[in-house]
Phi, psi and omega in degrees: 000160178254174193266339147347268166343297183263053174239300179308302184282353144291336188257004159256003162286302180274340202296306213286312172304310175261039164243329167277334176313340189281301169326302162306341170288308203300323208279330170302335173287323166295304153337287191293356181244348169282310193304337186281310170298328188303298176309313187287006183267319189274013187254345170294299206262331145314307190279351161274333150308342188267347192249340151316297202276158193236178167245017140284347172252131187224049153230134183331175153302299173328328182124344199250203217276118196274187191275186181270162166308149167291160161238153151297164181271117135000042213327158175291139180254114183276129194286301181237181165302104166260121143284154176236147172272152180295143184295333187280078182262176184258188201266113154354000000 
């Protein structure tokens, strides 16, 4: 083949690829500043439920059934023995 050819035939292999890259690049650049409005609307609306909400009310907006009351935890009831292994294994 000559190097014609394979000019040509690099350029109808890539050219069609790095001609769609240009859009996609833009629309992923589009993407990071919606998500970046998107969090702070949801980070707004977090700190506005939190300042809504007290820590004595525990029954839903509806109207239903409210959560239980908090308790302390329990400590963990350990089952067994844990051993621990050494960090260092040797190479298989």
């Amino acid at each position: 083949m000559s190097t014609t050819s394979d000019l040509i035939t690099a350029a109808v292999l890539i050219g069609p690829g790095a001609l769609l890259s240009i859009p996609v690049l833009a629309s992923q650049r589009g993407a990071a500043a919606d998500s970046a409005t998107v969090r702070r609307a949801l980070a707004a609306s977090a700190a506005e439920r939190a300042a809504r909400t007290t820590a004595t009310d525990t029954a839903p907006p509806d109207g239903g059934e409210g959560a239980p009351a908090p308790t302390a935890a329990a400590p963990a009831v350990r089952l067994a023995t844990v051993h621990q292994l050494p960090a260092a294994r040797r190479a298989a």
